[in-house]
N, C-alpha and C positions, 0 to 999 in steps of 0.2 A: 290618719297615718301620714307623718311626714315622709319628705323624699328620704332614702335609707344614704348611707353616706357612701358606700361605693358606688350609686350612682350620683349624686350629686357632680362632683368634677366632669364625670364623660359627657353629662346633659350641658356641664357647661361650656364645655371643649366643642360640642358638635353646633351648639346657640352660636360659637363664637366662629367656626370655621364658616357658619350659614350667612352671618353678619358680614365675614370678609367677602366671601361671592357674593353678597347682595351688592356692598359697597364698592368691589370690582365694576361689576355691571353700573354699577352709578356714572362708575368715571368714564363709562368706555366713550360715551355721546360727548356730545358738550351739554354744557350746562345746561344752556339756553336751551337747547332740545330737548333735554328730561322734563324743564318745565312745562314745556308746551303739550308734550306727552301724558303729562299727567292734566293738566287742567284739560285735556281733548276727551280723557275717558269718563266713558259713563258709569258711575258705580251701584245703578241701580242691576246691575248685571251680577255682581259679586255674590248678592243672597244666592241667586241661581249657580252660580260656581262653587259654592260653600254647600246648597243643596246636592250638587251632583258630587260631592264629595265624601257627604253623608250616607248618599246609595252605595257607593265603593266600601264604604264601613259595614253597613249593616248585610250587604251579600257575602261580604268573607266573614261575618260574623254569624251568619246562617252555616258557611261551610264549615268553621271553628265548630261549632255545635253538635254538626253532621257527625265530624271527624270523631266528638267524645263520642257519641254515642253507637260507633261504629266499633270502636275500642272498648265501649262497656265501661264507662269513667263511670264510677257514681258521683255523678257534680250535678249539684240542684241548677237551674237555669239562673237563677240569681243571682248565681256566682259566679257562672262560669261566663257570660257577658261581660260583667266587669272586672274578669280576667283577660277578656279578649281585647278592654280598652284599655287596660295600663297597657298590655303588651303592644301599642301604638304608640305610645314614648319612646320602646325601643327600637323602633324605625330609623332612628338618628341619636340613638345611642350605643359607642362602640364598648366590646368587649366581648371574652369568650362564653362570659357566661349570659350577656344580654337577652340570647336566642333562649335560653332553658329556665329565664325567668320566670316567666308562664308555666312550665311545669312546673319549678319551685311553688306557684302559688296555688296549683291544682293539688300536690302535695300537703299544702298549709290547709284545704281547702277540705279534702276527702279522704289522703291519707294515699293518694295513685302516686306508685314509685315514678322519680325522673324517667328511668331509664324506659319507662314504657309509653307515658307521653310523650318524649322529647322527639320520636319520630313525627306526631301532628305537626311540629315547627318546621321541620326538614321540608315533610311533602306542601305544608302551606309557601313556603318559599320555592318550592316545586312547581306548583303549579301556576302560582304569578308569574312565575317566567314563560310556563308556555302559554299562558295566555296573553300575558305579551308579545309571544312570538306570533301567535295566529294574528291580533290586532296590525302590527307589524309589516310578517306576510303579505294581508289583506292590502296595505298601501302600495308595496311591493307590484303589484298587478296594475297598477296607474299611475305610477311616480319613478321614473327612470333615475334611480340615484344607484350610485355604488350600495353592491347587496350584502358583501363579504361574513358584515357583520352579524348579519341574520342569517345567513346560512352554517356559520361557523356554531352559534348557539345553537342552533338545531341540532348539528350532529354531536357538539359537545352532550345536549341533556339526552338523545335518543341510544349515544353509545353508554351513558350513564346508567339511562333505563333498563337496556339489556342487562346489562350487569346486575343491577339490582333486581330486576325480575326472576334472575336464575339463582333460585337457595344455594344448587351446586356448587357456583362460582363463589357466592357471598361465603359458606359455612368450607368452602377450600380453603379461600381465604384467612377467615377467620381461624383453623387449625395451624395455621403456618405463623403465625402472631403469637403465639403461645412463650416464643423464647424472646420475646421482645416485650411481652407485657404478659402482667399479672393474671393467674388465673380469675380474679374479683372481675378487674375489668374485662376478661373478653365474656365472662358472663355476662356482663351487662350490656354487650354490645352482641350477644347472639340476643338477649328480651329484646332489643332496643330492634334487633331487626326483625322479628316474628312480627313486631308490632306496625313495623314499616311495610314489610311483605300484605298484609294484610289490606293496608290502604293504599294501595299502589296496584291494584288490579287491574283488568284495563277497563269497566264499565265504572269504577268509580274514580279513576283518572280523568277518563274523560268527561265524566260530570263533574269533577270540579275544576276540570280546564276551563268547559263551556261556562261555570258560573266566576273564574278568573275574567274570563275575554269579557262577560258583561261588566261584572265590579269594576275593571280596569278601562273599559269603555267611555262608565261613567265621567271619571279623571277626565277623558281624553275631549270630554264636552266642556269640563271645565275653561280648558285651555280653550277652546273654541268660541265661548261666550264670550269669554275674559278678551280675546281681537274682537271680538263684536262691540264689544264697550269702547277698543279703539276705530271702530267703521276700517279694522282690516278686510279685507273681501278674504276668505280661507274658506275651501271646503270641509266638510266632515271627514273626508279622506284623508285629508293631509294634514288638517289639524291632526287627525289620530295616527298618522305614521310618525308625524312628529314628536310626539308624546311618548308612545308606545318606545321610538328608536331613542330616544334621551334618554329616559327611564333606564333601556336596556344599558347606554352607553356608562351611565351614573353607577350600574348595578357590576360593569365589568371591574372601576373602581373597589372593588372588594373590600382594601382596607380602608376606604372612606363612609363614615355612618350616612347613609342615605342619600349615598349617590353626592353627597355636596361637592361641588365643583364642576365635576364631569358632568351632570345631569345640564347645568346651567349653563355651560360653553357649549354642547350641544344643541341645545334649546334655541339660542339665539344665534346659533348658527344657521340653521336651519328655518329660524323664523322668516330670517334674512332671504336668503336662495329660495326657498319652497315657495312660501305665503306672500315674499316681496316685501316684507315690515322692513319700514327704514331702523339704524340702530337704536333710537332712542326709543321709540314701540319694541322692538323686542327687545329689549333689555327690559322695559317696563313689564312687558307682559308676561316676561319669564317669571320675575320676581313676583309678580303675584300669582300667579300658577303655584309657583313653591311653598307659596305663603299658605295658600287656598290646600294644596294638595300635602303637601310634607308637617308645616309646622301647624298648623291647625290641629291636626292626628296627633302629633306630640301636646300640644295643650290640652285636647282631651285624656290622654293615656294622664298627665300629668295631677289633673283635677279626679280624673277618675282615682289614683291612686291616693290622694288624699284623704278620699271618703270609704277606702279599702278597708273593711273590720277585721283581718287579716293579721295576726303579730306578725311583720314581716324584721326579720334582722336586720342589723344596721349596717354590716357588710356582706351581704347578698352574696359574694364572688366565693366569697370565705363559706359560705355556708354551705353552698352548692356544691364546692369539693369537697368539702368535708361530710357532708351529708350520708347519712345511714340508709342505704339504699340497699337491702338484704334480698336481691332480686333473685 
């Protein structure tokens, strides 16, 4: 299966904004200093960062799993894996229907309406954030930096939560939307939240927070090796508030696919003040961090979709809305 053509342009828009922050960072040192930077690091460290990359995949790829079968998907394991890795392309590919791919293809797959999946995306992007947040947090307790940012996410996803915990509030809600949108649509936005209510308990929140903070941990070692490759001195602590707070900073970017730019001017910000990397180190080690941790995920999601037996349409965005969802 080739790439479908709605996505083609945004993987290449996201390839190309990834390129300019890469080549930003090139220029920020001098020359001579990237050189010296790079002939100083050891690459026999990278396997190891590429490996701690692959743990972050395969634990939210155990939670993907979790989630079907918590929901009652009839999706064989076979498939629903390599649904879980093209959906790693759209990490860093923007659009509205990017996030409801994966259902589209669990649809293609077993016949499970969008509107009953598409809550599994919601709480998966749910709970990488508060797993980020507890990683985070944890730094928090040893590293005196401005906290603003992490306290403000906290209360943003916990006043979220409440809300969506309370059916009252959500199905008030949803009655008062009736003269604004279609009866079709708020049907499918009461399934879409029986389905969301359902994985959002608090014993199954909080296990997949606690298997976020590890998946997202893993990441946080990559960065960690990767200044070990430049004989930076960084602890585990602070590599990981590092990581965790760029991530989060990349992630406040909303309308940029996968945090590009924000993630990267944080990063080496940070590398700088926290860990002491002179610029042309962290400016290196950002950019392979990203490489290791972002575009790596999108290569696989990308190969993966390749070998997708899958008819998937050639305008994916088109299909999605259009799609016969008789929920």
């Amino acid at each position: 299966m080739a790439l479908p053509n709605s996505f083609r342009k945004k993987l290449l828009i996201s390839v190309g904004l990834g390129g300019i922050a890469f080549f930003v960072l090139a220029l920020l040192p001098d020359r001579q200093e990237i050189l010296e930077a790079g002939q100083t690091f050891a690459w026999k460290w990278m396997p190891i960062a590429l490996g701690c990359a692959l743990l972050n995949y395969t634990i939210r790829a155990i939670r993907w799993v979790w989630y079907l079968r918590v929901l009652e998907i009839p999706v064989k394991m076979k498939e629903s894996i390599p649904i879980f890795l093209i959906g790693l392309m759209l990490s860093a590919t923007p659009g509205k229907a990017g996030e409801l791919f994966k259902s589209y293809l669990l649809k293609l797959a077993c016949g499970a309406r969008i509107s009953r999946t598409a809550p599994v995306v919601v709480v998966e992007r749910l709970t990488d954030m508060t797993g980020m947040l507890i990683l985070a947090s944890t730094g928090l307790l040893v590293i005196d930096v401005r906290r603003e940012l992490v306290y403000l996410l906290w209360a943003i996803i916990g006043l979220g939560l409440i809300v969506l915990s309370s059916k009252r509030i959500v199905h008030y809600g949803l009655e008062h939307l009736h003269a604004l949108l279609s009866d079709r649509i708020i049907e499918r936005l009461e399934h879409a939240y029986d389905s969301l209510s359902t994985l959002i308990t608090l014993p199954r929140l909080l296990g997949a927070t606690a298997m976020s903070a590890v998946a997202w941990f893993s990441e946080c070692v990559s960065l960690l090796v990767i200044l070990y490759g430049f004989e930076t001195t960084c602890t585990w602590i602070q590599a990981t508030f590092i990581y965790s707070v760029s991530t989060l900073a990349g992630a406040a970017l909303f309308f940029m696919p996968g945090g590009i730019g924000g993630t990267e001017a944080a990063m080496v910000s940070m590398l700088r003040e926290i860990a002491g990397a002179n610029e042309a180190v962290a400016s290196l080690a950002t950019v392979l961090t990203r490489a290791v941790t972002l575009w790596f995920a999108v290569l696989i999601g990308v190969v993966a979709l390749f070998y997708c037996p899958l008819e998937i349409a050639e305008d994916v965005e088109s299909e999605i809305e259009n799609a016969e969802d008789p929920i």
